[in-house]
C-alpha positions as a printed NumPy array, in Angstrom:
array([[128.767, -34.875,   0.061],
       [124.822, -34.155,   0.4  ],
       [125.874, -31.417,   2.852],
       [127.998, -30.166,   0.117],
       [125.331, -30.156,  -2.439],
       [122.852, -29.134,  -0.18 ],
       [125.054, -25.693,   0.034],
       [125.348, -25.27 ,  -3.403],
       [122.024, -25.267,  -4.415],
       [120.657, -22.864,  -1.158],
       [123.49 , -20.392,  -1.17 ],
       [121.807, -18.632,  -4.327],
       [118.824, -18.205,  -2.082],
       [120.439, -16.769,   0.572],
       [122.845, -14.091,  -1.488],
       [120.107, -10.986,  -1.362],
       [120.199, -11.106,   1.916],
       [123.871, -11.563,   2.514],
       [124.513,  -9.038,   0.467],
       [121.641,  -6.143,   2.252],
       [122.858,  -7.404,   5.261],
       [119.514,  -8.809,   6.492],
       [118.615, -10.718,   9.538],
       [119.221, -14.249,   9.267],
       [115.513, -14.764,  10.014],
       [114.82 , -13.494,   6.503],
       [115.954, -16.845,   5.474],
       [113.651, -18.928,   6.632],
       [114.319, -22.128,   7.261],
       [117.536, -21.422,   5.733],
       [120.367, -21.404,   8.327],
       [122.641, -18.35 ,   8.307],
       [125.189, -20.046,  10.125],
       [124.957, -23.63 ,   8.651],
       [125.365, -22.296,   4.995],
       [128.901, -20.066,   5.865],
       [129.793, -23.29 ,   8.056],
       [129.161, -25.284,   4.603],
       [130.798, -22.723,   2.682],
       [134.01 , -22.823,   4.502],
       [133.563, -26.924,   4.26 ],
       [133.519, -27.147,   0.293],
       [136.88 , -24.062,   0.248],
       [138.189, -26.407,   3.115],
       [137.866, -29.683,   0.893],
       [138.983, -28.189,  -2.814],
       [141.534, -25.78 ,  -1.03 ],
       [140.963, -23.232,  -2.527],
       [138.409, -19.775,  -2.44 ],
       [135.052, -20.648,  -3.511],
       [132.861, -17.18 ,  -3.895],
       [129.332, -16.668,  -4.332],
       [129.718, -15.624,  -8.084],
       [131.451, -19.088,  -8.501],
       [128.716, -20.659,  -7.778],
       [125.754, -18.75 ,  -9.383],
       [128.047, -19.105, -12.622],
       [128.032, -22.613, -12.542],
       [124.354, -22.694, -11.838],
       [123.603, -20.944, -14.774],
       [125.806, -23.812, -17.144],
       [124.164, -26.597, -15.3  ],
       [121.861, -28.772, -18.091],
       [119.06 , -30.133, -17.292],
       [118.542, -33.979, -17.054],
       [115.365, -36.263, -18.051],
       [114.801, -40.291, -17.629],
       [113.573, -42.759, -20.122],
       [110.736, -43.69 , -18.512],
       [108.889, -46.994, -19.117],
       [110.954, -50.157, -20.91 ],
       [113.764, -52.249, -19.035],
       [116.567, -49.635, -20.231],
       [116.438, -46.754, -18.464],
       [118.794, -44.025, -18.763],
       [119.488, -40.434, -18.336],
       [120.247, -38.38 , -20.708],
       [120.986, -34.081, -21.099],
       [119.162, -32.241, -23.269],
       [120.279, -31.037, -26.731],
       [122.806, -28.149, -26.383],
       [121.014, -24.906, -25.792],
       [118.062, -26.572, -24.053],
       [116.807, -24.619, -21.17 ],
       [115.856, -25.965, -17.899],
       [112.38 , -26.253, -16.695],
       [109.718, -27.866, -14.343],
       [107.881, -31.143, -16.021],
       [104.528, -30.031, -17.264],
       [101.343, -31.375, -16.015],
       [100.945, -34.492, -16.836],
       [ 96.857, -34.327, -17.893],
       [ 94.945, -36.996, -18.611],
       [ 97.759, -39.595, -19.919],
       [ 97.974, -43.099, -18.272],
       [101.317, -43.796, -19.105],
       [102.68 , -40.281, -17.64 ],
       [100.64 , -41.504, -14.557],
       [102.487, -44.928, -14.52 ],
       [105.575, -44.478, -15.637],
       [106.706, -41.92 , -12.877],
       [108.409, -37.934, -12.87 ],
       [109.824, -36.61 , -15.439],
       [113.107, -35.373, -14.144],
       [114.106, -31.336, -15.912],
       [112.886, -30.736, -19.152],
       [109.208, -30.869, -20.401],
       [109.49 , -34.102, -22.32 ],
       [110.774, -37.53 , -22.626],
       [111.877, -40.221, -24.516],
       [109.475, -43.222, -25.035],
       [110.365, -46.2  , -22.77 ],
       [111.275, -49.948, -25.316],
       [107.447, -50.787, -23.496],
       [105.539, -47.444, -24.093],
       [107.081, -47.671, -27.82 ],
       [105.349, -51.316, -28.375],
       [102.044, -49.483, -27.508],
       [102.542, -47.162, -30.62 ],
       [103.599, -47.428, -34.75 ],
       [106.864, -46.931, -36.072],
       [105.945, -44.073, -37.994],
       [105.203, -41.737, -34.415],
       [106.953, -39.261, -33.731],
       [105.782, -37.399, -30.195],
       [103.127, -38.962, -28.401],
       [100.908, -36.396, -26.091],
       [ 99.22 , -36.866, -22.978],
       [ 99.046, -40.663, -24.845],
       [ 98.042, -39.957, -28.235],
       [100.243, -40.09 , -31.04 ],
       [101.334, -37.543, -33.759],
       [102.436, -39.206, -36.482],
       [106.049, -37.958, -38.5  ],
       [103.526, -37.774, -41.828],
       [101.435, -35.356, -39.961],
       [104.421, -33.044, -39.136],
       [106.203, -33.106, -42.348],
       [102.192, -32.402, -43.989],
       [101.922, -29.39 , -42.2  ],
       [105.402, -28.197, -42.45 ],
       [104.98 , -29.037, -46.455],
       [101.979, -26.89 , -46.037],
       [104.236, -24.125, -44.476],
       [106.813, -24.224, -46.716],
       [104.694, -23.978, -50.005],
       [103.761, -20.571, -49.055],
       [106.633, -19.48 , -46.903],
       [109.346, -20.536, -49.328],
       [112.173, -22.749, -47.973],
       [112.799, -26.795, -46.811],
       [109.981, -28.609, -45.268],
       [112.199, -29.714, -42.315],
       [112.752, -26.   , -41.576],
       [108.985, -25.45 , -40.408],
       [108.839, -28.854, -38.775],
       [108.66 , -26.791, -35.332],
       [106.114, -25.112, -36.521],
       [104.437, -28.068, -37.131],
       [104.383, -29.475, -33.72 ],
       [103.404, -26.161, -32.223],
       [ 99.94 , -26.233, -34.538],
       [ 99.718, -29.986, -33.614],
       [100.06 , -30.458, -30.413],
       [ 96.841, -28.478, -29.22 ],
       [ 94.565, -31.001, -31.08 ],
       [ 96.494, -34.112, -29.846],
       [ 95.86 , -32.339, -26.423],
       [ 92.001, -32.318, -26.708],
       [ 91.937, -35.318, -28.487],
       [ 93.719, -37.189, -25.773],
       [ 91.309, -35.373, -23.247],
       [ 87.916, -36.724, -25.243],
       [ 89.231, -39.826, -26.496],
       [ 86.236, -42.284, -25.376],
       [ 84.206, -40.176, -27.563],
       [ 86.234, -39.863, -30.68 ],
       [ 85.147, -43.369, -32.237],
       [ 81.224, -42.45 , -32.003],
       [ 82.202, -38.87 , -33.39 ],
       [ 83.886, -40.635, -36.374],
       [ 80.725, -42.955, -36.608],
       [ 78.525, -40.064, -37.102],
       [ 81.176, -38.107, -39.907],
       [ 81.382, -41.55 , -42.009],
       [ 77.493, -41.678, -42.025],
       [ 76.972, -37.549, -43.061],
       [ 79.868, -38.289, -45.823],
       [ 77.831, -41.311, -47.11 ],
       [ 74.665, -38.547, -47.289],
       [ 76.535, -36.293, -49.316],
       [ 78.188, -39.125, -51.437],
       [ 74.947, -39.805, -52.253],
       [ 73.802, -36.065, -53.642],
       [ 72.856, -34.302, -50.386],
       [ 73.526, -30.966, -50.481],
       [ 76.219, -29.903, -48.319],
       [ 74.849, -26.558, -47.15 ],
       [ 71.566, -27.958, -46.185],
       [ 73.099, -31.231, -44.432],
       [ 75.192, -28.284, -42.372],
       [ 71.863, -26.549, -41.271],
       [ 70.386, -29.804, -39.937],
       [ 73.629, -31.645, -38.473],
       [ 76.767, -29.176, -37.739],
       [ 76.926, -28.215, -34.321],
       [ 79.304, -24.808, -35.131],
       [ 77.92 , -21.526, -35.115],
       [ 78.115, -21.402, -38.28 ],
       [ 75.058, -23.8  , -38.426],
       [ 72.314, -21.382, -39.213],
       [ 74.857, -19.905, -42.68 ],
       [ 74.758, -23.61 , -43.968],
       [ 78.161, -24.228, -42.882],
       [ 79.594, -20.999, -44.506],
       [ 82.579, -19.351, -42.688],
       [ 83.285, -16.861, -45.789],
       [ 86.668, -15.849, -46.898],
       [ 89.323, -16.174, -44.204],
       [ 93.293, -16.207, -44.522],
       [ 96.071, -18.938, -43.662],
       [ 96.066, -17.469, -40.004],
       [ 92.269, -17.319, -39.021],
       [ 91.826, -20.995, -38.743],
       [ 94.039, -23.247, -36.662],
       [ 96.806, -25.296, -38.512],
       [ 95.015, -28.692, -38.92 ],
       [ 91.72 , -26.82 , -40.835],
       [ 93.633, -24.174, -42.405],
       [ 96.017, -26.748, -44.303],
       [ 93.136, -28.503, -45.934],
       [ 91.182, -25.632, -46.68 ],
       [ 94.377, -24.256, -48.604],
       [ 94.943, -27.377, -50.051],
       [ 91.357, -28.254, -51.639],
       [ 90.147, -27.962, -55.253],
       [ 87.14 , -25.461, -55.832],
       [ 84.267, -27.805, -55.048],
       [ 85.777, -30.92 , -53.337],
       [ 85.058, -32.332, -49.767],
       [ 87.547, -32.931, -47.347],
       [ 87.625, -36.41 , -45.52 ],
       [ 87.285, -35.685, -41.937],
       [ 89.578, -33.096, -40.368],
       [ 90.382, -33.55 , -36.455],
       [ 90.82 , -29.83 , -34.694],
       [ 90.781, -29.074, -31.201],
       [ 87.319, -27.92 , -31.313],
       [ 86.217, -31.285, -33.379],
       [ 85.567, -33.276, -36.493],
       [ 85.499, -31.697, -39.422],
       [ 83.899, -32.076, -43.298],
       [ 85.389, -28.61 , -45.301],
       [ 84.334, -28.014, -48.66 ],
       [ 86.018, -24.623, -50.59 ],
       [ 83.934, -22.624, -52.446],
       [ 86.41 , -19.263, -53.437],
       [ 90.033, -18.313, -53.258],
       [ 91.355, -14.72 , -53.575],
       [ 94.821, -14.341, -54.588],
       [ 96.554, -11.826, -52.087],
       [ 99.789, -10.008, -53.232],
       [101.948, -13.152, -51.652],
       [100.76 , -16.657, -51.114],
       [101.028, -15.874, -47.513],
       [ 98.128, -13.448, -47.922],
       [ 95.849, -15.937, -49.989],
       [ 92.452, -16.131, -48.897],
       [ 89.241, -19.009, -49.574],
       [ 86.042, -19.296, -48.342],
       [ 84.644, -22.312, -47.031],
       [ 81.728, -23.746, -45.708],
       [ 82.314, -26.69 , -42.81 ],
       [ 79.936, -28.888, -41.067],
       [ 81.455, -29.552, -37.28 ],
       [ 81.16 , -32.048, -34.772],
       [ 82.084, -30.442, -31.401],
       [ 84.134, -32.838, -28.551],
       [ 81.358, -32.88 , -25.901],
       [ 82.887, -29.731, -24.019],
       [ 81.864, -25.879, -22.952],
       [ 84.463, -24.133, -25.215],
       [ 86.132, -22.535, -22.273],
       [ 87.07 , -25.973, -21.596],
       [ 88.703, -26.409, -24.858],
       [ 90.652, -22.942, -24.725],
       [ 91.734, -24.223, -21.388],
       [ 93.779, -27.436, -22.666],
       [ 94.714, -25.761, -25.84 ],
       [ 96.621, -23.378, -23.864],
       [ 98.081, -25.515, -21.653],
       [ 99.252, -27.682, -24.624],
       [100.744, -24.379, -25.726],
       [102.474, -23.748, -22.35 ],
       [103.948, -27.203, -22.292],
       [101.654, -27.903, -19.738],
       [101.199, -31.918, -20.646],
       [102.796, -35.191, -21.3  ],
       [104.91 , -34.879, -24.089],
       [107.188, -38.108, -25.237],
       [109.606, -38.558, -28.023],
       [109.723, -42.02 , -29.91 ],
       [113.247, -40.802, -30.501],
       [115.565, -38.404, -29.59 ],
       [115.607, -36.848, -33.333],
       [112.65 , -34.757, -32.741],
       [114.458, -32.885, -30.199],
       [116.014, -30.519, -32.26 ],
       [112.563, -29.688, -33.633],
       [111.096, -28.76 , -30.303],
       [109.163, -25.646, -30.239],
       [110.749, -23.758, -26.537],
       [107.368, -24.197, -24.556],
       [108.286, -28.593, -24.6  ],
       [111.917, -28.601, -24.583]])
């Protein structure tokens, strides 16, 4: 039977040169001989003509397969109907991709029942070990569908794809998140307490926008990423945001303006931030948010619901 298998799976390697008429050295390690020998075993055994277009065909149907890794029940399971197949993405920085062994097809997973007691209810995906919560998704996708007209659930794929970069770089700079969140409490306690928000941005935002007082002018919906450019849409004239995670950092946004464009797609503020940069060269942080965005990392399901929601890159 592995013999058999074994056939299957090289003979699509070998049909170019079958077909030219190559050498059998072409092939490699790839016997010639071995795989017509097999051939004629598998038409021998099922009795009846097996050709090389038989076989590509049913190559092409074949689903992919992943394991439930972690937990005391594991199981296989296929992918949602119209899944494609595709190598496991890297598996970054997370622990429990590192302990909990190979993703088998696709690039995600489900949760194991031990991973699961690790994380709340209300996740949805965890990446590279950190957790998006479903309130994040169906924020954002709220956010999307108040300008883009239709059901929230309908832009919850959209939703993943602008989260899943910052749960990336989060994951990455973890160890340094808590002091980072230290340091935003204190500079919201400073303005709570009449500091003026341009001038705290001149002395403690590490952006380039430092030396404007924060001030990043008028921008659209698509300028910022996701995470920023939902609460800067979102904000009265005037008010503070609490502190907004990004892949680049920790955020404090306060609006200033809004032009109305000819659709609410095309609506524009202006903003000033004060940032808090993860403690990387920015080349650094371009390189996991585009990995993220390649499916290059850990990605696990708490449940198998989100799989429909899937952007292509994780599924």
């Amino acid at each position: 039977m592995r013999k058999v298998l074994c056939a299957i799976l090289l003979l699509p390697l070998a049909l170019p040169s079958l077909r030219a008429q190559e050498s059998p050295e072409k092939l490699g390690e790839i016997s010639f001989r071995r795989l017509l020998d097999l051939l004629d075993s598998i038409e021998t055994k099922i009795r009846t003509r097996v050709s090389i277009e038989d076989v590509q065909a049913r190559l092409a149907r074949r689903k992919p397969s992943y394991r439930v890794i972690g937990g005391s029940k594991a199981a296989k399971e296929s992918p949602a109907e119209g899944d494609e197949a595709g190598t496991p993405g890297e598996t970054g920085e997370s622990k429990d991709a590192a302990t909990s062994g190979t993703k088998q097809g696709g690039k995600h997973r489900l949760l194991g029942d031990d991973e699961k007691t690790r994380f709340p209810e209300s996740t949805a995906l965890v990446v590279n070990g950190r957790a998006i919560s479903k309130t994040e998704i169906q924020e954002l996708a709220g956010y999307y569908a108040g300008y883009l007209g239709g059901d929230p659930e309908q832009y919850y794929e959209k939703a993943i794809a602008g989260l899943v970069p910052t749960a990336a770089v989060a994951a990455k700079y973890a160890d340094k998140l808590q002091e980072m969140g230290e340091r935003i409490e204190a500079l919201m306690e400073r303005l709570a307490k009449g500091e003026d928000f341009a001038e705290l941005a001149k002395k403690e935002s590490e952006g380039p926008s430092k030396e404007r007082g924060g001030d990043l002018g008028f921008f659209g919906r698509d300028q910022m990423v996701p995470p920023f450019a939902k609460v800067a849409f979102t904000l009265a004239i005037g008010q503070v945001s609490q502190p907004v995670l990004s892949p680049f950092g920790l955020h404090l946004i306060k609006v200033e303006g809004r032009q109305k464009g000819a659709t609410p797609a095309e609506d524009k503020v202006r903003a000033r931030h004060i940032l808090l940069l993860f403690p990387a060269p920015p080349e650094e942080l371009r390189r996991i948010m585009q990995k993220a965005r390649e499916g290059r990392i850990d990605l696990a399901l708490y449940d198998k619901s989100w799989r429909e929601h899937l952007p292509a890159a994780y599924r």
